[in-house]
N, C-alpha and C positions, 0 to 999 in steps of 0.2 A: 348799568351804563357800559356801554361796548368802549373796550380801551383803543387807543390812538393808534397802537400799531395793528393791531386788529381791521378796525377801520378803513386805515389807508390798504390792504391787503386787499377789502372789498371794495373798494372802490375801483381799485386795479384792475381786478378782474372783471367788472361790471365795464370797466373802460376797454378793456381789449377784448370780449364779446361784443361790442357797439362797434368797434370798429373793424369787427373779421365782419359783421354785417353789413356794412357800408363804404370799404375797404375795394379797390377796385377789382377784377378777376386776375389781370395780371399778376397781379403783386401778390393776392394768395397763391396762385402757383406757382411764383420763385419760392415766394417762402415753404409750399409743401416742399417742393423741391428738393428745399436747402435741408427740411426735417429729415426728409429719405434719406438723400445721402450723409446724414451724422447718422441714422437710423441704419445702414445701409452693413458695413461692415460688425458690430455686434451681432446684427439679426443673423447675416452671415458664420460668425463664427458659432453662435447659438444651434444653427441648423447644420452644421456639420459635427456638431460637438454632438447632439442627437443622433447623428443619423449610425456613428461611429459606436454609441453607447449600445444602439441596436444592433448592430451587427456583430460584437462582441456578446451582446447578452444569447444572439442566436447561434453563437457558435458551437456549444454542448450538442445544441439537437440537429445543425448541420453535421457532426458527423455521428452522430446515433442515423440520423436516416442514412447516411452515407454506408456505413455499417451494414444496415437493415436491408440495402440496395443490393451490397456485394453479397449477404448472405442470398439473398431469394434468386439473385443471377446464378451462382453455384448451385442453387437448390433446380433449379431448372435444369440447366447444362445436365447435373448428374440423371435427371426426369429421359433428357431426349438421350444420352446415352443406352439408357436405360432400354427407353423404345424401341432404339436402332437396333437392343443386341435379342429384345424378345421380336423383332420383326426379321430379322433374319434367322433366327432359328425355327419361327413357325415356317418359312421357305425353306429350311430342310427337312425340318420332318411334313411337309408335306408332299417335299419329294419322296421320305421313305414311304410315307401313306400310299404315291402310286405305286411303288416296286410293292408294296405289301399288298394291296390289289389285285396284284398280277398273279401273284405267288398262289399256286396251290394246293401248298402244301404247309405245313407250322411253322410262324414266323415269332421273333422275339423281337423285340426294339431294344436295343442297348446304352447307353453313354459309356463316352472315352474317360476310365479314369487314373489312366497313369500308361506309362512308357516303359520298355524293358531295359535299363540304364546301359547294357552291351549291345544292346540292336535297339537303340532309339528312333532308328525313322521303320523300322522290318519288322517291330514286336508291341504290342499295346495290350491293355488289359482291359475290359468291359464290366461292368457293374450287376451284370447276370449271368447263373451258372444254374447248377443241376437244379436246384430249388424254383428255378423258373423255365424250367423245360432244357436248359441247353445242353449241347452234348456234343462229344466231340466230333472234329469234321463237321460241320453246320458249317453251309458259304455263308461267308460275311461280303453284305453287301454295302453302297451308302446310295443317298438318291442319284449319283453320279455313273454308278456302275462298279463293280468288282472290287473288293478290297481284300480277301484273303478267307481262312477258317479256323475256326477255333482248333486250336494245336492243345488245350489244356482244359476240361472244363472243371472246376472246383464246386465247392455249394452253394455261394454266395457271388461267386465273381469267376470270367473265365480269361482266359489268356488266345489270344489270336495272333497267326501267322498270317503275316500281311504279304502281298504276292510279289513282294520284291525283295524278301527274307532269301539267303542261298540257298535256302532247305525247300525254297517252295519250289513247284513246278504245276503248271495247267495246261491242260491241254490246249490248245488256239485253233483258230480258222481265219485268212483275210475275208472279211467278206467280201470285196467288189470279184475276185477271182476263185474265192473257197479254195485257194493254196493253204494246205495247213503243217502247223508245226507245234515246239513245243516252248510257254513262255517260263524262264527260269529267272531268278534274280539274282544280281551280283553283287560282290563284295562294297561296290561304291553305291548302291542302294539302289539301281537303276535295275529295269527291266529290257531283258531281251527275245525276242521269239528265233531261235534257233532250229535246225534242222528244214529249212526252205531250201531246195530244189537249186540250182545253179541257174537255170532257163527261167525261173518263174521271174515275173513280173513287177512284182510287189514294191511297191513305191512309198514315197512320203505323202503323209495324207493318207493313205490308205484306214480304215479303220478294222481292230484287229478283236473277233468277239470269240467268247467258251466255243470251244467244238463237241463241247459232250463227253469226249475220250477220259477214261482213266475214272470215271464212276462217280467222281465228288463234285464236281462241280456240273449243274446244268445246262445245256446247252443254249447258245445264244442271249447268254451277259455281255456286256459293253466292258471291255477290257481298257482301250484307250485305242491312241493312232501311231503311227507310224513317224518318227521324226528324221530317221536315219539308215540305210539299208549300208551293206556291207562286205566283205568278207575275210577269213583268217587264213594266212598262210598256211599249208600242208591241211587244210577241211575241205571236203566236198560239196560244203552246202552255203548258203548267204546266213545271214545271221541282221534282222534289223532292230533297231532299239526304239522301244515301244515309251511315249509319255501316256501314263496313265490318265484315264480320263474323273480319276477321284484322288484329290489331291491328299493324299495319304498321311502326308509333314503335319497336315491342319484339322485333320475328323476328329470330331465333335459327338455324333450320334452314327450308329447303323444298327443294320437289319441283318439279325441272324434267320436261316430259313434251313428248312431240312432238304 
């Protein structure tokens, strides 16, 4: 026997399903209405209380990827560094490849691997010597044109006097005019071609190459140009100062040749 209060409970409920059935449409929809909006701010807090749990929970593997991000950007960067500095060295040494072309006679390919600490921009050391053919006086070239000769050759490594050293001297020629003289280097590391003619011509721009004179060096190397023409009180002759056309401060690789 079903108890009383039991009872009335299904009754009730059997009552308020009879009458959401035959209950007008208006009046269920205030009433959902009115359910929504008591429904309305829990559900709200419920779904921010979620959304919040989640993005706390994802916060460890936001910055593991973040991490993971910055490492592979670095790992690149160092990648195109990397390409930039094997892309411009195969553009020098395929400049030495033409001069080594040209040459012919025995050539050596070298790298720069240290500086003479008293003549740092006039003196360098190369990573081949007698054990790989070099010998002294060999022109040292670079793909650019002229750089000096080996002043020193050891077993393993040789020592070069670069052409703006005070000890050097090469013979020169202008080409547009074949006014020639002789290129020396001075104390401030610059180069000059001295012993030019008072009447001669010889300007800036001018381009100034080997004349062949004095037995070492071959004739018709690219020496550089002409920045500055001149003259010295109580001298007979003009004197202009030559920029080299191989930038000397910054060699990397050359071509020693016999």
């Amino acid at each position: 026997m079903v108890k009383k209060p039991r009872l009335i409970i299904v009754i009730a409920i059997i009552a308020i399903f009879i009458w959401a059935i035959f209950a007008p449409t208006g009046i269920l929809q205030h009433l959902r209405a009115g359910l929504a909006n008591v429904a309305r701010l829990p559900l709200k807090i419920a779904s921010h209380s979620f959304n919040y749990i989640r993005r706390i929970s994802r916060l460890p593997y936001v910055d593991t990827e973040k991490l993971e991000l910055r490492q592979r950007v670095c790992e690149l960067e160092k990648k195109l560094v990397e390409l930039e500095e094997s892309r411009l060295e195969n553009k020098r040494l395929r400049s030495l490849l033409g001069f080594k072309q040209k040459a012919r006679k025995y050539s050596v390919t070298a790298l720069i691997i240290g500086r003479y600490p008293n003549n740092w921009s006039s003196i360098i050391f190369i990573d081949k010597g007698r054990d790989d053919g070099i010998t002294k006086d060999m022109v040292v070239i670079s793909g650019q044109g002229l750089v000096g000769r080996v002043g020193e050759a050891g077993k393993a490594m040789s020592k070069v006097m670069l052409i703006n050293d005070i000890d050097s001297k090469v013979g020169a020629t202008v080409q547009r005019n074949r006014d020639q003289g002789l290129l020396i280097g001075t104390p401030e590391g610059e180069c000059r071609l001295i012993y030019l003619s008072l009447d001669s011509d010889i300007k800036k721009g001018d381009k100034i190459l080997t004349s062949g004179m004095g037995g070492i060096y071959p004739k018709g190397l690219l020496i550089g140009e002409v920045t500055r023409v001149a003259k010295e009180r109580g001298r007979l002759y003009k004197y202009a100062v030559i920029k080299t056309s191989s930038e000397l401060s910054k060699l990397e690789e050359v071509l020693c040749i016999e």
